[in-house]
N, C-alpha and C positions, 0 to 999 in steps of 0.2 A: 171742402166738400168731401165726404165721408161716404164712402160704398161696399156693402158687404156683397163677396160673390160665393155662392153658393154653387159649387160645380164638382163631381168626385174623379173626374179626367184631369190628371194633375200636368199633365202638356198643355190643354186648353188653358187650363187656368193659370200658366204659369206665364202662358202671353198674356192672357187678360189684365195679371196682376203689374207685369214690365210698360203694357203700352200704357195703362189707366195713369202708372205712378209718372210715365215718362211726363202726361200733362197734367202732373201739379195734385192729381185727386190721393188722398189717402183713400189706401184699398187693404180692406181685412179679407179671409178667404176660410171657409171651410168647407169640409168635404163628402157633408151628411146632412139627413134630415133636422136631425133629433140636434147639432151643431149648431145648426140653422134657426133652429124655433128657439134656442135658450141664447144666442146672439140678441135673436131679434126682442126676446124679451127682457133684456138685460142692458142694452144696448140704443144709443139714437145715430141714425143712417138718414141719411140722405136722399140712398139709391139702391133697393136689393137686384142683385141679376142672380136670379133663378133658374136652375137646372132641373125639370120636372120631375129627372129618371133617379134622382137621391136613392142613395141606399138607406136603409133602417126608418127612414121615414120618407114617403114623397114630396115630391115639390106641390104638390097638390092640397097635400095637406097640411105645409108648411103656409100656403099661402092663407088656407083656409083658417086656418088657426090664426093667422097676422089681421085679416079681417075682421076676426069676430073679435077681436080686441080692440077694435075701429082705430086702427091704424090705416090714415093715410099715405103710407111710405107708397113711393113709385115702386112698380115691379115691373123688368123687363124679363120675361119669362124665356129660357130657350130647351127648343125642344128637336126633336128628328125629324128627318123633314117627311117623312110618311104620317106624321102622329098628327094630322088634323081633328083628330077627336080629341086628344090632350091639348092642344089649344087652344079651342074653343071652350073645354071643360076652364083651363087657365081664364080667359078674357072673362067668361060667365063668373068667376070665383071675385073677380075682381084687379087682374093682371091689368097696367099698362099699356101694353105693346110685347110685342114675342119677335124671336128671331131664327129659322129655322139652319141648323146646321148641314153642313158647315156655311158657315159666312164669313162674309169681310172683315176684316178687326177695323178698318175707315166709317165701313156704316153703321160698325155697333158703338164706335162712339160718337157717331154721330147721332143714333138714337140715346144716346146716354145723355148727350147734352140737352136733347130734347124734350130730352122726360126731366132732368136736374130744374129743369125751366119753367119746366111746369110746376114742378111740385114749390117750385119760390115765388111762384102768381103768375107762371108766363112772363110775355114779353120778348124784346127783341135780343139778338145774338148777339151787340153792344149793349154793356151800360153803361149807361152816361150819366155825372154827377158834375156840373161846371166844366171847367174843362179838364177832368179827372173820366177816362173810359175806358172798362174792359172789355175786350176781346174774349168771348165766351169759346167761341172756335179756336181759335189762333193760340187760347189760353196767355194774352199780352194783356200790359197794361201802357196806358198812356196818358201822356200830360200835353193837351197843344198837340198831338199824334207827331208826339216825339216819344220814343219807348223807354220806358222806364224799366231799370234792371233788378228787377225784382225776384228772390231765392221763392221754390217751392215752398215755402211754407209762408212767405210774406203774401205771394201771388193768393194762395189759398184765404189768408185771413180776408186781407183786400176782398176778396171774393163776399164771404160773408157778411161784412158789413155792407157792403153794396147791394146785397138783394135786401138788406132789413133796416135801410136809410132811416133815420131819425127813431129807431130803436132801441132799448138796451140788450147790448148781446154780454153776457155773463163770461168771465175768463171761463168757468167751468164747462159751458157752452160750447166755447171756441175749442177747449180740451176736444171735448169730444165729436166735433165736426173736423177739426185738421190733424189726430192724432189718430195712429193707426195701433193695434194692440200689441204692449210689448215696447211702448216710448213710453220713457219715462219724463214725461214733460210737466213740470211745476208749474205752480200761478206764475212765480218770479221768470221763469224763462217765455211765459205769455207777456208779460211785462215789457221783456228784452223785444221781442219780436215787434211788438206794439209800437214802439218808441222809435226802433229804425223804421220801420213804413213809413211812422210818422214826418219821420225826416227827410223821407225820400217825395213823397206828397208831398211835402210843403210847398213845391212852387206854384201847385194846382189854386192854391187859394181853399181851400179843403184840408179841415179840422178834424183830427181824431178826437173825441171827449173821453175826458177820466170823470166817470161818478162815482165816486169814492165809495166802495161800498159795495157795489150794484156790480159796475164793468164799463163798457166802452158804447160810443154813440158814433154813427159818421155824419160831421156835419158840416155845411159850407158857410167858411168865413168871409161872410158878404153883408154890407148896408142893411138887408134883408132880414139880416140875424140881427140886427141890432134893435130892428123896426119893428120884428116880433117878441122882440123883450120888451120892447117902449110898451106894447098894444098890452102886453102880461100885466105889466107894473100899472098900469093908466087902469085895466080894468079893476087891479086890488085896491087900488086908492079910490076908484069910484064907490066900490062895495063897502068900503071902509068910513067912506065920509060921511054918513049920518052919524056914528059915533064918533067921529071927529068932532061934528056939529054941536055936540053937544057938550063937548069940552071947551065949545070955543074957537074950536080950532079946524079954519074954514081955508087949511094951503094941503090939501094932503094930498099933493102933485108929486112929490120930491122924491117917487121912487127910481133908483140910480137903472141908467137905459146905457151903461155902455158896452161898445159893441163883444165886452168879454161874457157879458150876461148870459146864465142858460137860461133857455124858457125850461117856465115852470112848468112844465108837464114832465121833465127829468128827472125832476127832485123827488117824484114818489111813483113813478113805474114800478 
């Protein structure tokens, strides 16, 4: 999960950027308008937090500017706590949620994970996949709610795959969701990362996929999986067997259902 803060108080931002990283989120920071809008155009976030009062360019029209580009990135806006006109001007432009200073660093991320949540479809503060669940608060993961010890940057991946279950997420993708600017992190070391989750899940009964090509899928190694390759193969061999029929050849059952099969909807995402 990847958050850019846009704030020019370099003490606030300098907690923002220790608590955010302490659970597990990459956090980029700049200190300006004009920073701000060329981040955001160059760049894929998760989550902007927004300082309205930017030098050289406002947070206002930083925002305004990310809108009209129909960017849906969450924005939690903060502002002084006398400026209910610049709030309201924020929510109207298209802000989030806003946080008036000073405030808690406990309830800004607690709105942080509330807007993260949103912007991944909602849902609940666990996700759950088998018995594979994170702790979206607590930022834990667990097998059986037995914790799984998992590094900042495994917790993160896990992360993403879990909000885009049965999708393909691109190594390039994951680059720029758990990498903050300034790592130098290769597809080969997304590879490495990949392979010990992998290994550490394993006892969940939950499959990381490799689509050679593409990138990674999170999916559950269960009876299920195998029932939905059978139900793939059974429809191709149905669509097929008129031309079967016509060779003669009335068995076109024989497509292989075992439970290592991907459904075929992977093969061309």
């Amino acid at each position: 999960m990847r958050i850019l803060i846009a704030e020019d108080d370099s003490i606030l931002a300098d907690g923002l950027l220790r608590s955010l990283r302490q659970s597990a989120y990459a956090v980029d920071h700049v200190k300006n308008g004009v920073e701000a809008d060329t981040a955001l155009s160059m760049q894929t976030f998760d989550l902007l937090i927004l300082d309205l009062g930017l030098p050289r360019m406002s947070g206002l029209e930083v925002l305004r500017r990310l809108r009209a580009r129909n960017s849906s990135l969450p924005v939690l806006i903060l502002t002084a706590a006398d400026s209910v006109d610049e709030r309201v001007k924020g929510l109207d432009l298209g802000a989030d949620d806003y946080m008036a200073k000073p405030f808690a660093l406990n309830e800004l991320e607690a709105r942080v994970r509330a807007l993260t949540r949103r912007g991944a479809g909602g849902g609940p503060t666990v996700v759950r996949h088998g018995s594979l669940s994170f702790d979206q608060v607590g930022r834990i993961a667990y097998i059986n709610e037995q914790v799984i010890d998992l590094s900042a940057r495994e917790l993160g991946l896990l992360e993403v795959l879990l909000q885009r279950i049965g999708r393909l997420v691109s190594k390039e993708q994951l680059v720029d969701h758990l990498c903050e600017w300034g790592e130098e992190v290769s597809n080969n070391a997304i590879e490495v990362y990949v392979h010990r989750l992998r290994k550490k899940i394993e006892p969940s009964g939950v499959r990381i996929l490799t689509v050679r090509g593409l990138g990674y899928c999170l999916e559950k190694a269960t009876p299920g999986t195998a029932s939905d390759s059978a139900t793939a193969a059974a429809s191709s061999a149905t669509e097929a067997a008129p031309a079967a029929a016509q060779r003669g050849n009335t068995t076109a059952s024989s497509a292989p259902t075992s439970a290592a099969a991907m459904p075929a909807s992977h093969h061309f995402k």
